[in-house]
VOTOR-275766 format. One record per residue: residue number from 0; residue in three letters; x, y, z of N, C-alpha, C, CB in turn. Coordinates in nm, 4 decimals, padded with zeros to 6 digits. Glycine has a CB too. Layout:
BEGIN
{r NUM,"ala",{X,Y,Z},{X,Y,Z},{X,Y,Z},{X,Y,Z}}
...
***
This chain:
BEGIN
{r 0,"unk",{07.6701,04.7659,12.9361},{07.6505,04.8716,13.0343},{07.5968,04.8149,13.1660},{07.5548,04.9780,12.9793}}
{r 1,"unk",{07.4940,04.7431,13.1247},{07.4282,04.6561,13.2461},{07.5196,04.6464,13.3188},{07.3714,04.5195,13.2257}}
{r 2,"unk",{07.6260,04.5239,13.3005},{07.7161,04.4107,13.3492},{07.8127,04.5030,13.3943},{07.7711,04.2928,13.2402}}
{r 3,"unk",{07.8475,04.6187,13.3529},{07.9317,04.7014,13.4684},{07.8864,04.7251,13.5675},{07.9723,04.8147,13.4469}}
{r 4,"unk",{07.7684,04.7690,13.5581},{07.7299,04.8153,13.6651},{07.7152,04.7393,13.7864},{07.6359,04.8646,13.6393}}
{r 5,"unk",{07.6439,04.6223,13.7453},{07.6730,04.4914,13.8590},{07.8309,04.4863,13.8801},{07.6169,04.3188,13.7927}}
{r 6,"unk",{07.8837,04.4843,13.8333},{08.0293,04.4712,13.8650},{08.0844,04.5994,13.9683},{08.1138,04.4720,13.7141}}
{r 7,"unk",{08.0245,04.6622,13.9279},{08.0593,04.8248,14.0742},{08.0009,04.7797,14.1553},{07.9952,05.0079,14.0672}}
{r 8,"unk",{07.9037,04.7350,14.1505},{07.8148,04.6724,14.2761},{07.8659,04.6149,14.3825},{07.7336,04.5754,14.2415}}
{r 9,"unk",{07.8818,04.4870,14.3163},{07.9857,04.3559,14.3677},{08.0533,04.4175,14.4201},{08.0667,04.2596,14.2797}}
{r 10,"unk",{08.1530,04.5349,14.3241},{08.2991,04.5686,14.3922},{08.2755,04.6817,14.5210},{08.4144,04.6457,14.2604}}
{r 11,"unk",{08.1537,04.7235,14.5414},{08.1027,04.7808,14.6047},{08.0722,04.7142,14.7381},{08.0210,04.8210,14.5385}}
{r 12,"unk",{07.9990,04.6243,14.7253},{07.9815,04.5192,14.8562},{08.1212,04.4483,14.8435},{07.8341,04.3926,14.8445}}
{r 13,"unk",{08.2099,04.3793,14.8284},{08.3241,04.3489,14.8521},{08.4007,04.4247,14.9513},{08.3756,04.3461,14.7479}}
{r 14,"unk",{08.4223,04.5726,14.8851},{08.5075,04.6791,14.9446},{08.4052,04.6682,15.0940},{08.5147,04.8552,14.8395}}
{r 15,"unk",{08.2812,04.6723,15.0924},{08.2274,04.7013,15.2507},{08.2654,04.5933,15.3555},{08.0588,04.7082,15.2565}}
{r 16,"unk",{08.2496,04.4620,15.2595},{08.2793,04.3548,15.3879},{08.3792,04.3296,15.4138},{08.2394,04.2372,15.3889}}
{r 17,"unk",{08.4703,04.3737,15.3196},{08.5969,04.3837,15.3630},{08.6314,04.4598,15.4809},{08.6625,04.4265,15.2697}}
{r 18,"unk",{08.5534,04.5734,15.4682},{08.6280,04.7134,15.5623},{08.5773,04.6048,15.7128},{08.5156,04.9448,15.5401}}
{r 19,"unk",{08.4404,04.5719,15.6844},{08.3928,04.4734,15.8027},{08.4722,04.4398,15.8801},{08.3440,04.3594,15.7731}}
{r 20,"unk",{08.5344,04.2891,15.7953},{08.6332,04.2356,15.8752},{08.7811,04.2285,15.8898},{08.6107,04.1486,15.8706}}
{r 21,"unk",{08.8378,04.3747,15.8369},{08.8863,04.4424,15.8917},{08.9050,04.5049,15.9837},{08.8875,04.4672,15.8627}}
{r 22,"unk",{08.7745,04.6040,16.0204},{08.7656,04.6079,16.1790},{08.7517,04.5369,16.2569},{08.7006,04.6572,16.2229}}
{r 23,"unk",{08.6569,04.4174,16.2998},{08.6580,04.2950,16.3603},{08.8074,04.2619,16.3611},{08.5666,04.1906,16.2878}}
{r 24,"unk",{08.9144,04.2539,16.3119},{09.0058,04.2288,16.2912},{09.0747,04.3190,16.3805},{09.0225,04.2216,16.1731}}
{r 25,"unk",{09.1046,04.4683,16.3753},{09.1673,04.5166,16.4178},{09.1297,04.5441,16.5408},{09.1956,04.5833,16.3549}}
{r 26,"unk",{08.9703,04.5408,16.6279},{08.9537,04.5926,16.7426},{09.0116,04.4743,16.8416},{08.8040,04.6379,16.7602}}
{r 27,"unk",{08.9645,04.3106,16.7282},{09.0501,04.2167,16.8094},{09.1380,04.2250,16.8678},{09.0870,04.1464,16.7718}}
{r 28,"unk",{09.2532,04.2091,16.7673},{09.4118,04.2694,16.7965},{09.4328,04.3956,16.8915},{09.4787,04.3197,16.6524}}
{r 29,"unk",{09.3912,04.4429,16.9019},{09.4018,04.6011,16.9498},{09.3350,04.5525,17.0984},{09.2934,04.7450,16.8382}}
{r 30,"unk",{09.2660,04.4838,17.1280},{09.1973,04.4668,17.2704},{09.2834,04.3433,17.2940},{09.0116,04.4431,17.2805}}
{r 31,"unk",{09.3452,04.2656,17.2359},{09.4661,04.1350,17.2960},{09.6038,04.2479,17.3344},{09.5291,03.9785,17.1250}}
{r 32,"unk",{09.6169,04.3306,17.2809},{09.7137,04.4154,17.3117},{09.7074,04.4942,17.4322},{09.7268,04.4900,17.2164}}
{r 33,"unk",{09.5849,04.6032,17.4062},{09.5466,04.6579,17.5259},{09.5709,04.5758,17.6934},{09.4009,04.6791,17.4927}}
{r 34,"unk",{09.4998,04.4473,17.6740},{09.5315,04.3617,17.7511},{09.5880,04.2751,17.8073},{09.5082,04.3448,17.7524}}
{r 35,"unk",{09.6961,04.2771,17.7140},{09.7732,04.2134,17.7471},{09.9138,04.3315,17.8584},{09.8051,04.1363,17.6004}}
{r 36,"unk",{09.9872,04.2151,17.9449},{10.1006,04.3122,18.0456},{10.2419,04.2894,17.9942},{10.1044,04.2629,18.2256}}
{r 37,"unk",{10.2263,04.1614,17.9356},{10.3658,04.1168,17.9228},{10.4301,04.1286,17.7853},{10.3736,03.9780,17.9636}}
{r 38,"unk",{10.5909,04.2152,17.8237},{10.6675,04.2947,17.6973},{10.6251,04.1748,17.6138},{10.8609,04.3362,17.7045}}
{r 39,"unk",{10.6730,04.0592,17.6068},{10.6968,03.9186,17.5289},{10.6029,03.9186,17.4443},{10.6918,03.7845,17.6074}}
{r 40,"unk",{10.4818,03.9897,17.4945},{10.3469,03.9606,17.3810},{10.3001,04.0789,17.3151},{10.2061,03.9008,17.4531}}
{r 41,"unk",{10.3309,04.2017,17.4023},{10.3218,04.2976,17.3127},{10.4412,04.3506,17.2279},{10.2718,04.3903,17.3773}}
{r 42,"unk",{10.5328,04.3136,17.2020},{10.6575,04.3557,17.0879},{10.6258,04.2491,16.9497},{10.8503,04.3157,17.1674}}
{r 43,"unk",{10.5782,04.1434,16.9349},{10.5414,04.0472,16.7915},{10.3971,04.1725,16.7967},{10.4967,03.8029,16.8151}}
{r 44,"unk",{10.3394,04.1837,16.8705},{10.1631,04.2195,16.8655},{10.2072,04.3411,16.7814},{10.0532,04.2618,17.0421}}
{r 45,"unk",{10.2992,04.4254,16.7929},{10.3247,04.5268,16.7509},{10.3928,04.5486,16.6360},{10.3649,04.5723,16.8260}}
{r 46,"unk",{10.4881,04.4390,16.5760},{10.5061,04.4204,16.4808},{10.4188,04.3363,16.3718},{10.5985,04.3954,16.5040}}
{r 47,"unk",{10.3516,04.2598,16.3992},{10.2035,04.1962,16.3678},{10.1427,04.3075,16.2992},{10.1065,04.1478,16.5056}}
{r 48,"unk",{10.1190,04.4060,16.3980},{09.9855,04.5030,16.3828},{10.0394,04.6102,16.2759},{09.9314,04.5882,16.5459}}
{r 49,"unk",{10.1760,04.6426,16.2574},{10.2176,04.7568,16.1830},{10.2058,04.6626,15.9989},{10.4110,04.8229,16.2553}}
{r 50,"unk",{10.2304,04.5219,16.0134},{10.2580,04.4313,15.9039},{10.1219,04.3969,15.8528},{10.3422,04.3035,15.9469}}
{r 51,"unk",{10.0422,04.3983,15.9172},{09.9203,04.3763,15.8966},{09.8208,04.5001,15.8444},{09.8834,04.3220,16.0139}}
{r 52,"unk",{09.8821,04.6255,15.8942},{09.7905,04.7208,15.8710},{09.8293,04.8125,15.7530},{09.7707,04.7937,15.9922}}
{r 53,"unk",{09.9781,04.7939,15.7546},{10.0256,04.8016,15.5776},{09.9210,04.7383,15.4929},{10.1782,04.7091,15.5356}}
{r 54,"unk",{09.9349,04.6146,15.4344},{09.8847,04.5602,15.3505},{09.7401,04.5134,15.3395},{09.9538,04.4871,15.3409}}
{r 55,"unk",{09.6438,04.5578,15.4713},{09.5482,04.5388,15.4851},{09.4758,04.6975,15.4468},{09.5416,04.4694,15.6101}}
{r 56,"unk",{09.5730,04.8230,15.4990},{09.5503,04.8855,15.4136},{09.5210,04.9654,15.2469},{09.5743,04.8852,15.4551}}
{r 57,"unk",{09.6900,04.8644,15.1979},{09.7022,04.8249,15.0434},{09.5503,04.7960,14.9981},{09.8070,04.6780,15.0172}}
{r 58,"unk",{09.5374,04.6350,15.0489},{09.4085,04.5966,15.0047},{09.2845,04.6575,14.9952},{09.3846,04.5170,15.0583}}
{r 59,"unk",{09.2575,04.7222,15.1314},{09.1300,04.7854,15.1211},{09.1415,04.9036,15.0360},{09.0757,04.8212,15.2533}}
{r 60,"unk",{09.2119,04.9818,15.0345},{09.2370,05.0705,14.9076},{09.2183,05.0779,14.7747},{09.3247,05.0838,14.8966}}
{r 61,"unk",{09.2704,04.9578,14.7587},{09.2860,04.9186,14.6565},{09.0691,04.8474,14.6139},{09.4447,04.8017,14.6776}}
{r 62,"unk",{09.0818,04.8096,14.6783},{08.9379,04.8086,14.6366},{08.8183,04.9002,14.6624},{08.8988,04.7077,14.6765}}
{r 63,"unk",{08.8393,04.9590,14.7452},{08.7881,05.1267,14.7442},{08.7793,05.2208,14.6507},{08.8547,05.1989,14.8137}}
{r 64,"unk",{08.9371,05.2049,14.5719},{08.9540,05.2814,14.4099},{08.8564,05.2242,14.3286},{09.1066,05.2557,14.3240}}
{r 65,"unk",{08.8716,05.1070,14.3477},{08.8028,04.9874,14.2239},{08.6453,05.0155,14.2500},{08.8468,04.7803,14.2606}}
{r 66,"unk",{08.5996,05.0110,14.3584},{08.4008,05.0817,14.3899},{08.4029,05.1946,14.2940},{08.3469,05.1714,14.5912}}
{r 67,"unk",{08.4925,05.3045,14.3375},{08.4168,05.3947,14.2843},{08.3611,05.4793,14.3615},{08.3370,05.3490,14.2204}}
{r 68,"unk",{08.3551,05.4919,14.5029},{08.2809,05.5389,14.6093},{08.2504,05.6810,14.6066},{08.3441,05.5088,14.7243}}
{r 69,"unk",{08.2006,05.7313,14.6870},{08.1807,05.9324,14.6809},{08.3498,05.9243,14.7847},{07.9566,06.0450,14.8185}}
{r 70,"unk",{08.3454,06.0370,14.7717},{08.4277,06.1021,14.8782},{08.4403,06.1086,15.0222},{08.4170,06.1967,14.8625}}
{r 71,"unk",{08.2909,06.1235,15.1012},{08.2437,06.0791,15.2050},{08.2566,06.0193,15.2255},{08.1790,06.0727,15.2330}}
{r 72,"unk",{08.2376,05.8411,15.1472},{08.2048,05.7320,15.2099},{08.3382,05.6990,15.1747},{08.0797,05.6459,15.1734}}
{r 73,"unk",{08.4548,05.7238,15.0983},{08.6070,05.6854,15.1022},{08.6639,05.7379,15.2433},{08.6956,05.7590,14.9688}}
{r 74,"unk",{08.6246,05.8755,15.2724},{08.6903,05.9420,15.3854},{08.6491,05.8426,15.5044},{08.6384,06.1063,15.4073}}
{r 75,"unk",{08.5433,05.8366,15.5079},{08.4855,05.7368,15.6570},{08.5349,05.6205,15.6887},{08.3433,05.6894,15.6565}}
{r 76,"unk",{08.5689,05.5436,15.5200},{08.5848,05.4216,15.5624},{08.7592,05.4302,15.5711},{08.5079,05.3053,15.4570}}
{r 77,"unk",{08.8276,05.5320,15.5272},{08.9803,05.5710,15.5957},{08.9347,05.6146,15.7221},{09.0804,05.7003,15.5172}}
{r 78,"unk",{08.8780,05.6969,15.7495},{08.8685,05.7302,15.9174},{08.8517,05.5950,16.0291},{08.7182,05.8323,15.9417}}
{r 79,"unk",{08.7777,05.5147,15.9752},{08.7418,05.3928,16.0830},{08.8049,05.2501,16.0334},{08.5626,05.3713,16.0963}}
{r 80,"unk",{08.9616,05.3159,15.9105},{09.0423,05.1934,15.9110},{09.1675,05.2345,16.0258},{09.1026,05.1551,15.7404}}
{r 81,"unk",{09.1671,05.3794,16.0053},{09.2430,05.3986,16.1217},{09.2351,05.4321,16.2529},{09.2984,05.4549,16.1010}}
{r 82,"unk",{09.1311,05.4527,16.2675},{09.0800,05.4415,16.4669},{09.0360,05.2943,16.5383},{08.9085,05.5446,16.5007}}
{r 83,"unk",{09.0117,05.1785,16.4474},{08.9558,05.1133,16.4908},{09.0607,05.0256,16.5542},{08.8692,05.0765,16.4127}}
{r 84,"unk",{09.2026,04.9935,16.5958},{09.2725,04.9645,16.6472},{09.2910,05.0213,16.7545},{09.3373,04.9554,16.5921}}
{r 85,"unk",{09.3277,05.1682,16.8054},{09.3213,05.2656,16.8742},{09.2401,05.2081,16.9595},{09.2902,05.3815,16.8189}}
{r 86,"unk",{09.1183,05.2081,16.9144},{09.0341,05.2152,16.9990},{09.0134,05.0552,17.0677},{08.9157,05.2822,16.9305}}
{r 87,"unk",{09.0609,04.9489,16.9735},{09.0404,04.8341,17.0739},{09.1468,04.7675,17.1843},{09.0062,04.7293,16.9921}}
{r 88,"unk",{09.2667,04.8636,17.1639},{09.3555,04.8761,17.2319},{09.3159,04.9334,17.3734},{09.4397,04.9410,17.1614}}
{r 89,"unk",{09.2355,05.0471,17.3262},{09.1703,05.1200,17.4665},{09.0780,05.0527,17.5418},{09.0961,05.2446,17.4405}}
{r 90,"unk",{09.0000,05.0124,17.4664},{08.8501,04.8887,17.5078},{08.9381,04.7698,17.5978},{08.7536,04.7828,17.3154}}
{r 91,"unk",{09.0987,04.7469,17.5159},{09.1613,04.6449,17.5888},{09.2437,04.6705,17.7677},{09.2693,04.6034,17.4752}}
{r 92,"unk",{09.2658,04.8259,17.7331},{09.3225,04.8650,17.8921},{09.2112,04.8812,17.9989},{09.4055,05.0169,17.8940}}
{r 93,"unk",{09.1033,04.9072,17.9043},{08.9874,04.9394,17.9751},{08.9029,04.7965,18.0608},{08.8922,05.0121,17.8566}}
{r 94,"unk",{08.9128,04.7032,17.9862},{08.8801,04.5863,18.0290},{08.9875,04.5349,18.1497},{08.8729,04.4980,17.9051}}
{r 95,"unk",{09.1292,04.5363,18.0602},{09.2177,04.4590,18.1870},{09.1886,04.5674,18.3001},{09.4148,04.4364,18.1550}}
{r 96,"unk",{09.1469,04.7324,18.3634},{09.1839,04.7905,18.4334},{09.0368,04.7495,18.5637},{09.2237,04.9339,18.3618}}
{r 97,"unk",{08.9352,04.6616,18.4600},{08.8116,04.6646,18.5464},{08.8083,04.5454,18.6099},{08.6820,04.6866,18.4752}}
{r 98,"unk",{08.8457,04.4488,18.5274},{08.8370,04.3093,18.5481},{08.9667,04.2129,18.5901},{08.7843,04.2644,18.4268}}
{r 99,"unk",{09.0579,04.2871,18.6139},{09.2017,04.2379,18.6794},{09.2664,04.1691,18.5922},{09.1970,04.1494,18.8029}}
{r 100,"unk",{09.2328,04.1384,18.4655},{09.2574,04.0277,18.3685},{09.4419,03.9534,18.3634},{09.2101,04.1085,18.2079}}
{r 101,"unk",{09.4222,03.8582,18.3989},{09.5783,03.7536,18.3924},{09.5496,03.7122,18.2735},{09.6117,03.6074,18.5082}}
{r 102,"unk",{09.6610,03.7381,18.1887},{09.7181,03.7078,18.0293},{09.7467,03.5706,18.0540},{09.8668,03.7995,17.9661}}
{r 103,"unk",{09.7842,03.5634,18.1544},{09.8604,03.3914,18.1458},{09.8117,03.3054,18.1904},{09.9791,03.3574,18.2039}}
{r 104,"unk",{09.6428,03.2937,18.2345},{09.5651,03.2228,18.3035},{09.5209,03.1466,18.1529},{09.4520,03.3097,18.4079}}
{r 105,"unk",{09.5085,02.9491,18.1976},{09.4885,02.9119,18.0838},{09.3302,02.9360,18.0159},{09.5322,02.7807,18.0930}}
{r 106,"unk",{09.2081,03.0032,18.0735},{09.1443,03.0472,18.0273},{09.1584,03.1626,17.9022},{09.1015,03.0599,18.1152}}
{r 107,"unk",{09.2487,03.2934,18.0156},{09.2783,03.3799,17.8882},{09.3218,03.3482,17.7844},{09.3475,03.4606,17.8995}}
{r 108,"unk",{09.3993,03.2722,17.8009},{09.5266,03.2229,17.6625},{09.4105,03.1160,17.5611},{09.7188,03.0838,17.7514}}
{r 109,"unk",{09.3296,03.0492,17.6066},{09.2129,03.0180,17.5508},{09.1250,03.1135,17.4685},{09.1482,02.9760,17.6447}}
{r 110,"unk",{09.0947,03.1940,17.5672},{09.0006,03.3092,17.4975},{09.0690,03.4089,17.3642},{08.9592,03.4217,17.6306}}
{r 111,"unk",{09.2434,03.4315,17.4205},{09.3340,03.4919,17.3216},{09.3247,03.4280,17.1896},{09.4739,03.4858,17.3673}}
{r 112,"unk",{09.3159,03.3081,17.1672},{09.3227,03.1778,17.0740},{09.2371,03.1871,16.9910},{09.3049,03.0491,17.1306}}
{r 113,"unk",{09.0785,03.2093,17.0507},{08.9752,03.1855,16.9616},{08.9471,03.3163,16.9005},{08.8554,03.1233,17.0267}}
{r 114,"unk",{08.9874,03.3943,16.9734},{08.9400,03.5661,16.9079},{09.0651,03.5745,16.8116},{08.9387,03.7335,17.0503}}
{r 115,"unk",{09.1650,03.5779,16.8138},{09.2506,03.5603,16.7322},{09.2155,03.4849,16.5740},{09.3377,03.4955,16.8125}}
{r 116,"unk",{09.1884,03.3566,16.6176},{09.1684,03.2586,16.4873},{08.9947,03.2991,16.4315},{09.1884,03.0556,16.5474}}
{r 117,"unk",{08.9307,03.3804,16.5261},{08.8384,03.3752,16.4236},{08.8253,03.4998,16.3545},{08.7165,03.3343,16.4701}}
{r 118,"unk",{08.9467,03.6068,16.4040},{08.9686,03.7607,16.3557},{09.0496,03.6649,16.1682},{09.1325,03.8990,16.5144}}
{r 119,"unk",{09.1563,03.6135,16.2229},{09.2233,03.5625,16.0937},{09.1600,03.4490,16.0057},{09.3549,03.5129,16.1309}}
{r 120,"unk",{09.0824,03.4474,16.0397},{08.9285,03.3228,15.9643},{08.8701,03.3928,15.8752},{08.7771,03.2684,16.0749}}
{r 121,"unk",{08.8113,03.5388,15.9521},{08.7318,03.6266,15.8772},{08.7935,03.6781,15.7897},{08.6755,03.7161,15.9374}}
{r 122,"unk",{08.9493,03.7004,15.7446},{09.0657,03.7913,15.6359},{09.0649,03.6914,15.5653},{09.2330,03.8485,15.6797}}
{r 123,"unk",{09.0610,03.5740,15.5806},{09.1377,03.4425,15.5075},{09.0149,03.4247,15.4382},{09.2020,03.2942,15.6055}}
{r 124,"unk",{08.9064,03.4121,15.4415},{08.8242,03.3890,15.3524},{08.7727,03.4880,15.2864},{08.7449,03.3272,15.3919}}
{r 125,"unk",{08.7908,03.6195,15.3413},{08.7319,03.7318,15.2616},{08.8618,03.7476,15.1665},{08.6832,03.8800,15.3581}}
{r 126,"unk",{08.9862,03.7039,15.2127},{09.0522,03.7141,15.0892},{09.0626,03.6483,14.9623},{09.1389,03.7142,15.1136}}
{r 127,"unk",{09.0553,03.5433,15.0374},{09.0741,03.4249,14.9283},{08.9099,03.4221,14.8397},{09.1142,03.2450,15.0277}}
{r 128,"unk",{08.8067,03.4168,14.9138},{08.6694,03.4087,14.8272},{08.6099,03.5354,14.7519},{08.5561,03.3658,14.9229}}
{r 129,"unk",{08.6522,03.6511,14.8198},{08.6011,03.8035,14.7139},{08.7125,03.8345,14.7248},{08.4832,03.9388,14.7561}}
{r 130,"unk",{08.8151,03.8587,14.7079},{08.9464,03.9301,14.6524},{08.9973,03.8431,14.5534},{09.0627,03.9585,14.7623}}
{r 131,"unk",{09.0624,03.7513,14.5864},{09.1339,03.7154,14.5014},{09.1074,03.5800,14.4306},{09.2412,03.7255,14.5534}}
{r 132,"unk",{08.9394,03.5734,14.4422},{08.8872,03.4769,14.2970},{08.8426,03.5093,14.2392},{08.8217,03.3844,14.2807}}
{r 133,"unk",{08.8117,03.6906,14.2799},{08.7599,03.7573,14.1491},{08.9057,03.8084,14.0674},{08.6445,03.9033,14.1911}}
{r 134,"unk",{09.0210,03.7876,14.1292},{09.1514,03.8313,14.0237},{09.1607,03.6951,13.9437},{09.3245,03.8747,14.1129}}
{r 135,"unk",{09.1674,03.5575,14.0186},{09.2529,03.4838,14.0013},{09.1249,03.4123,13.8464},{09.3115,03.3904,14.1658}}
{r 136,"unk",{08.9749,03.3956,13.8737},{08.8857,03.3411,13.8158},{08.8140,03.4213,13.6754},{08.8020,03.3156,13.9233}}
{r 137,"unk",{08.7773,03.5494,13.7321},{08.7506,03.6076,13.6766},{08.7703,03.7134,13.5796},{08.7234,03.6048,13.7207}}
{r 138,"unk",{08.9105,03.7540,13.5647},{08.9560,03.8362,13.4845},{09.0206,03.8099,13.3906},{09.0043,03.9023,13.5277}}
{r 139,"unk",{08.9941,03.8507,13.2560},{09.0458,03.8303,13.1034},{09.2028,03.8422,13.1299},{08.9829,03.9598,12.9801}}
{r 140,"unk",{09.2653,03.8875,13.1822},{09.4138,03.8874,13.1410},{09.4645,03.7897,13.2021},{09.4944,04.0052,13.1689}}
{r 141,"unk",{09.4127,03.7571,13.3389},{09.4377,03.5855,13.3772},{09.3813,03.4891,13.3586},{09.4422,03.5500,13.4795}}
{r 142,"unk",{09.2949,03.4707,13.2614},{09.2546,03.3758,13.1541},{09.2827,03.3482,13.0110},{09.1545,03.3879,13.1484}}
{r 143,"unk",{09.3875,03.4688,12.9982},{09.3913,03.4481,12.8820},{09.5861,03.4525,12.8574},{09.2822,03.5655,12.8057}}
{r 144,"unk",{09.6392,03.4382,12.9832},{09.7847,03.4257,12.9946},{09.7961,03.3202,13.0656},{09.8594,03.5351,13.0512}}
{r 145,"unk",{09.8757,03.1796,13.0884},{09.8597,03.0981,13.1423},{09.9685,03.1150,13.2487},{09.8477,02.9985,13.0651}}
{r 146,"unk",{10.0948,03.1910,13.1680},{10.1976,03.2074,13.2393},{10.1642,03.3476,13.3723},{10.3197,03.2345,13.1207}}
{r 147,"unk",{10.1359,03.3959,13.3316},{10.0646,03.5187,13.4352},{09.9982,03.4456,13.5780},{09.9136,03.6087,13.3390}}
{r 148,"unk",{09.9138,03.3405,13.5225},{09.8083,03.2458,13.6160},{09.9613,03.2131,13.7098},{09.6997,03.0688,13.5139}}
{r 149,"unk",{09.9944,03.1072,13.6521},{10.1012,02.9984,13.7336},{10.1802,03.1020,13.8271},{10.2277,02.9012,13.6147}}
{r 150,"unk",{10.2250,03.2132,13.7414},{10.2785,03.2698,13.8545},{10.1986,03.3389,13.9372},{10.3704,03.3430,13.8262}}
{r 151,"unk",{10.1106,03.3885,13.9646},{10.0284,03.4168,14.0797},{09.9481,03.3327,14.1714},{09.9537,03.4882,14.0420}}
{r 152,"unk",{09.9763,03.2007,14.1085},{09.9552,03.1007,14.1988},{10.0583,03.0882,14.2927},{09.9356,02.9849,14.1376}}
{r 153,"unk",{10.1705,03.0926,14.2550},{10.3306,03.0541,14.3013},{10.3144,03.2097,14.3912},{10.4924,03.0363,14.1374}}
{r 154,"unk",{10.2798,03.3604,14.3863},{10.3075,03.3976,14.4603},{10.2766,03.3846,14.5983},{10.3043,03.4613,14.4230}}
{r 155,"unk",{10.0841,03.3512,14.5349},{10.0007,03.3467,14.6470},{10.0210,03.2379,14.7302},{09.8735,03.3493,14.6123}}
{r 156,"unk",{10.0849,03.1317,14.6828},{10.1896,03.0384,14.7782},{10.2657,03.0970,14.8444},{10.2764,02.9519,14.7195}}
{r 157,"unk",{10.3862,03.1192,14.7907},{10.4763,03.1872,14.8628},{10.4193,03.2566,14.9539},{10.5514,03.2601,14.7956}}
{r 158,"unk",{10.3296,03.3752,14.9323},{10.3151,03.4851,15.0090},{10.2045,03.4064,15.1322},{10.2526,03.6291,14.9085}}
{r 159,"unk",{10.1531,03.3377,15.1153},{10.0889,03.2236,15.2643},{10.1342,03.1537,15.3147},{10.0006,03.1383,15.2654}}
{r 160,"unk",{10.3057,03.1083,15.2924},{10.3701,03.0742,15.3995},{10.4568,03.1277,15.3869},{10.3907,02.9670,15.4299}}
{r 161,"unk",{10.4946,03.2589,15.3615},{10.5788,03.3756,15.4640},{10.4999,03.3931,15.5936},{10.5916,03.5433,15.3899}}
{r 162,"unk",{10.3752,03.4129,15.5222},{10.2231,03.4663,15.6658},{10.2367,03.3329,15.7817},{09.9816,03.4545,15.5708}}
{r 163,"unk",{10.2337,03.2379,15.7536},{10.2504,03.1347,15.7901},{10.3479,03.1510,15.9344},{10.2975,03.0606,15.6727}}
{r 164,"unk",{10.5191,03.1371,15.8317},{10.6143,03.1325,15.9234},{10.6165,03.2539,16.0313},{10.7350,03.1230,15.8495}}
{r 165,"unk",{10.5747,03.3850,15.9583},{10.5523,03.5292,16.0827},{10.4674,03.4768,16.1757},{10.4694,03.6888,16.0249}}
{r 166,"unk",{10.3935,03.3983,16.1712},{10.2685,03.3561,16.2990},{10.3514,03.2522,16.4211},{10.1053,03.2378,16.2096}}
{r 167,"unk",{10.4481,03.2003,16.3739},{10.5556,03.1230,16.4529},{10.5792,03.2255,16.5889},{10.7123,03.0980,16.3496}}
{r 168,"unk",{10.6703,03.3685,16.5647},{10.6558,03.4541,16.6221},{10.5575,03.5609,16.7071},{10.6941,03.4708,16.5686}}
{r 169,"unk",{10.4459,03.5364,16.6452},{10.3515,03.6003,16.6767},{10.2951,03.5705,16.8110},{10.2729,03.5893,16.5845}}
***
């Protein structure tokens, strides 16, 4: 009984830091967009952002079910998975409209770079270290199937350089 309960816990703080850097994630994106002028960067940004917010939605969902949460705190954390793009999109017109901002100055494209890689720093390890080593490490049915393992190794390959090659475009 104990050991569940720690386990809602965990899955409890998981699901939050996730939603975390998720948003960090999305106000990023959403303010490189906002700010950005040129079609060239906002048509990948936009397909990026719809590809990203699928399965980032999947995910957080999916571990949201798994908490256990009230109702409230499920509704909120859907309410501020879906405004928080919106809004850094706006934060982003709002910035380029004050500060004159050139997309193509090698500063910006600098600054684009690091907010970027450290928005996809923060997913990449929250995925890989609380998502999916508590599937891949910790759970009886993938410890106790070997063939189950190998292939979810092979997907989670695969499926990180599909992510991979989409960033070519991006």
């Amino acid at each position: 009984r104990e050991a569940e309960e720690m386990a809602k816990l965990k899955q409890r703080l998981v699901s939050q830091v996730w939603k975390i850097g998720i948003i960090f994630h999305s106000v990023i994106i959403g303010v490189t967009m906002g700010m950005s002028q040129n079609v060239c960067t906002i048509r990948p940004l936009v397909a990026a952002l719809a590809f990203h917010q699928i399965f980032e939605g999947m995910g957080l969902g999916g571990c949201v079910a798994q908490a256990g949460f009230s109702f409230g705190t499920t509704a909120y954390m859907c309410f501020m998975f879906s405004v928080t793009t919106p809004m850094g999109i706006i934060l982003g017109m709002v910035l380029f409209s004050v500060t004159g901002y050139d997309d193509s100055s090698p500063k910006a494209l600098i600054m684009e770079g690091l907010l970027g890689s450290i928005s996809s720093g923060i997913l990449i390890y929250m995925a890989l270290v609380d998502l999916i080593a508590l599937d891949f490490f910790h759970s009886k049915l993938m410890n106790s199937n070997l063939t189950l393992k190998k292939a979810s190794f092979v997907a989670l390959t695969l499926g990180s350089a599909a992510m991979s090659i989409l960033a070519l475009w991006a």
